[in-house]
C-alpha positions as CSV (number, residue, x, y, z in Angstrom):
1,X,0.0,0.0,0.0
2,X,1.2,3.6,-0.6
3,X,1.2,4.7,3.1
4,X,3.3,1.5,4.3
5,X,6.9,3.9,4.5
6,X,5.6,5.4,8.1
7,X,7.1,4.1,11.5
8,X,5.5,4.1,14.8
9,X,7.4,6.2,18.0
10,X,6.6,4.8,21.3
11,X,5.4,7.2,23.7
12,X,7.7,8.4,26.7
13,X,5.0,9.5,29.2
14,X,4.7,8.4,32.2
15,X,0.7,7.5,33.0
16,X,-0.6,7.9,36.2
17,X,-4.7,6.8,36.9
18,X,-6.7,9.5,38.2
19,X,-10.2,9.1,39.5
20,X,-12.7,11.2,38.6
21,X,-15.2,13.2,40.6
22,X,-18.9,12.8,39.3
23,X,-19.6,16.4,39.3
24,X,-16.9,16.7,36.0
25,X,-17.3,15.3,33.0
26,X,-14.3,14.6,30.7
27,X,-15.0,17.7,28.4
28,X,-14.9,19.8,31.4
29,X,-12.1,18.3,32.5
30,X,-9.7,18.8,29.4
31,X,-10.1,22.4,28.8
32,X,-9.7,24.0,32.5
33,X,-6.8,22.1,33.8
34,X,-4.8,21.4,30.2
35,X,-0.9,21.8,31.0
36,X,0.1,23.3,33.9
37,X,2.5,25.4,33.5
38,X,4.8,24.4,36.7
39,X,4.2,20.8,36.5
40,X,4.1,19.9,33.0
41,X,1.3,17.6,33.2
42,X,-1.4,17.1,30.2
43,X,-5.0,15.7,31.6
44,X,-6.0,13.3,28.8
45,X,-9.2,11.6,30.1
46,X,-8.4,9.5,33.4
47,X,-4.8,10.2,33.6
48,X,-2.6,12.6,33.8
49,X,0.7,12.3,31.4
50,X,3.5,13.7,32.4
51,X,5.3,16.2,29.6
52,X,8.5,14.9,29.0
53,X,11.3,17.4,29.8
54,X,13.7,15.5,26.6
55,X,12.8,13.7,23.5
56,X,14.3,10.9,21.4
57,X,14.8,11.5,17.9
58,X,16.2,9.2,15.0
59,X,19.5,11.1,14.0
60,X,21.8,10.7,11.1
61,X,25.3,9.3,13.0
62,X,28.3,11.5,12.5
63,X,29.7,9.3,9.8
64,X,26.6,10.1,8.1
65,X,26.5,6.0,7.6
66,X,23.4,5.1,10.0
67,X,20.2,6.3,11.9
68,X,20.8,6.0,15.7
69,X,18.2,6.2,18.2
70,X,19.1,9.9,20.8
71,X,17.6,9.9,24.2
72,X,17.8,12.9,26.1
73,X,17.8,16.3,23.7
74,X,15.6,19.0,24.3
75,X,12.2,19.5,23.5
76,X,11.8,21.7,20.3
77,X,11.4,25.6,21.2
78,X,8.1,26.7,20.9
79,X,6.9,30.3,19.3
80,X,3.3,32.4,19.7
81,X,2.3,31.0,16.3
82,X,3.3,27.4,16.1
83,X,1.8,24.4,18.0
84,X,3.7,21.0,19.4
85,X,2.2,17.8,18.3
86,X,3.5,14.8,19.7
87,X,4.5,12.9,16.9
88,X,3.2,9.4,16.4
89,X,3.9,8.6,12.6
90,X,6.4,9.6,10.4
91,X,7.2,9.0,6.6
92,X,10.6,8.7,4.6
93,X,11.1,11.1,1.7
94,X,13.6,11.2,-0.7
95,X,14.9,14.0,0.7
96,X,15.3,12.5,4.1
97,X,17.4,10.2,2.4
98,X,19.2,12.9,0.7
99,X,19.8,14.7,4.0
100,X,21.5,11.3,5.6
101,X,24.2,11.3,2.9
102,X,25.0,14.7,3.4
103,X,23.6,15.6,0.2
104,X,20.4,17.7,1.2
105,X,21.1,19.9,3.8
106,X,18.5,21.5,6.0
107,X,17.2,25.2,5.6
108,X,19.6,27.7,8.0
109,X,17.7,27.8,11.7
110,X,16.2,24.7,11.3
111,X,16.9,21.1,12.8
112,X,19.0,18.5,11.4
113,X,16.4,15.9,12.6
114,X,15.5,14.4,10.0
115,X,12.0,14.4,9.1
116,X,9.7,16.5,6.2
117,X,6.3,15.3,7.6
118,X,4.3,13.9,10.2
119,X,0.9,13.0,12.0
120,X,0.0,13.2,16.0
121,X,-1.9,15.1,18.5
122,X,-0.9,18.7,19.4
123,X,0.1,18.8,22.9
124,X,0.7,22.5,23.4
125,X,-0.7,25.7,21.3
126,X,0.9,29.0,20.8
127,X,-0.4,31.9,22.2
128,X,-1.5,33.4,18.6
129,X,-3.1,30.2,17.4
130,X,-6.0,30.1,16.0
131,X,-8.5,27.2,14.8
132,X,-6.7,24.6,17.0
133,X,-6.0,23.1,20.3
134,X,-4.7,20.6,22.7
135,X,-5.7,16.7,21.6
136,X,-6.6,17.6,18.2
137,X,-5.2,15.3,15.5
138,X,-3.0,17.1,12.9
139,X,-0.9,16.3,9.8
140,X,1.8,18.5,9.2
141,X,4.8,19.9,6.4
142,X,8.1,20.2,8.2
143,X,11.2,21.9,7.5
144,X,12.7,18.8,9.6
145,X,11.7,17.2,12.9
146,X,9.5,14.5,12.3
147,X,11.9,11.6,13.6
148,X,11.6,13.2,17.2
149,X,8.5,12.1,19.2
150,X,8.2,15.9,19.2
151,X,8.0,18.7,16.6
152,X,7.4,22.6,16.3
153,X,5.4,23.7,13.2
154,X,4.1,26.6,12.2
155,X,-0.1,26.4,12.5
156,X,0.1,27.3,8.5
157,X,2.1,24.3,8.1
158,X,-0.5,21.7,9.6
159,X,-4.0,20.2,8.6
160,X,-6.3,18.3,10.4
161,X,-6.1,14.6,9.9
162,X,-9.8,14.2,7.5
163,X,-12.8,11.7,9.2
164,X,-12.1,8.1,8.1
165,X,-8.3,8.7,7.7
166,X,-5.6,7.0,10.4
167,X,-3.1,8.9,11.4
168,X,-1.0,6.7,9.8
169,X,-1.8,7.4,6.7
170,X,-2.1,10.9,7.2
171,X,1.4,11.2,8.0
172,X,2.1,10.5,4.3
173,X,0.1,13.0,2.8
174,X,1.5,16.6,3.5
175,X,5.3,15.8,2.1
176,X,4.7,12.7,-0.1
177,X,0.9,12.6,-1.7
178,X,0.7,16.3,-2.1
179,X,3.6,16.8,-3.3
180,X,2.8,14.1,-5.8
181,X,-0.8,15.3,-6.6
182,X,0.3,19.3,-7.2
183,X,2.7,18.1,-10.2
184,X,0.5,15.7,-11.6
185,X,-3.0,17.6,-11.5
186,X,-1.8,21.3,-10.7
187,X,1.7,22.0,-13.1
188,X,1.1,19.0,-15.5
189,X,-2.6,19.3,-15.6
190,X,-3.4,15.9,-15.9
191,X,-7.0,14.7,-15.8
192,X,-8.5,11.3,-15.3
């Protein structure tokens, strides 16, 4: 199948249970208490995650010959217009694998995580953000990041994953199937 290039990162969180009182219901849970600020913590229905404080990433090795698995590097900065989804899918691009070789090198300012796209839930919103919020689940177009479990993006650069679509598969279409369909039906005007 076309969406079958996308690997799966395990989640770093530590899960606690929390009971819940029968005066709140889980939508009135989710917005008041969100993230605090001081602890870090993220109410997602009964439990209470943890933010991580690092993140592992898949990086390119300094001999440029292998992916390694990095524990332990910061979370990505965050700005007033950009969101933090927690990544749980990413794809491999040709340029990805352009990257690894030392052939492709990323834009000035940006990460050398490899990683053009990607699908998850956001886990924190900027303070200029508009449309979307904590839990929803996005697709987004990266300048790099995607192999980290964690990713800053621009709210331009991300789409809602559409009904009936896994987040899987969404994490092929921003880079990969658009790319693909704006040549084909947009430059090349091609028609069924």
């Amino acid at each position: 199948s076309f969406f079958r290039p996308c690997y799966r990162f395990k989640e770093a969180v530590a899960l606690a249970p929390l009971p819940l009182p029968p005066s709140l219901s889980r939508k009135k849970m989710l917005r008041p208490w969100g993230r605090a600020a001081a602890g870090g913590l993220e109410l997602s229905g009964r439990f209470i995650r943890r933010m991580a404080s690092s993140m592992t990433a898949v990086v390119v090795s300094s001999d440029k010959k292998q992916l390694v698995l990095q524990d332990g590097l910061p979370l990505p900065s965050m700005r007033p217009d950009h969101v933090l989804p927690r990544v749980r899918y990413t794809a491999v691009n040709r340029a990805d694998l352009m990257q690894k070789k030392g052939l492709y090198p990323p834009p000035p300012g940006v990460t050398d995580i490899l990683g053009l796209e990607a699908s998850g839930e956001i886990v924190e919103v900027g303070s200029e953000v508009k449309g979307f919020r904590r839990g929803d689940q996005v697709m987004a177009l990266l300048p790099g990041g995607g192999y980290a479990q964690y990713c800053s993006v621009h709210e331009g650069s991300i789409l809602p994953v559409p009904r009936g679509l896994s987040l899987q598969q969404a994490a092929a279409i921003p880079e990969v199937f658009l790319t693909a369909y704006q040549l084909l039906f947009l430059q090349s005007s091609v028609r069924p």
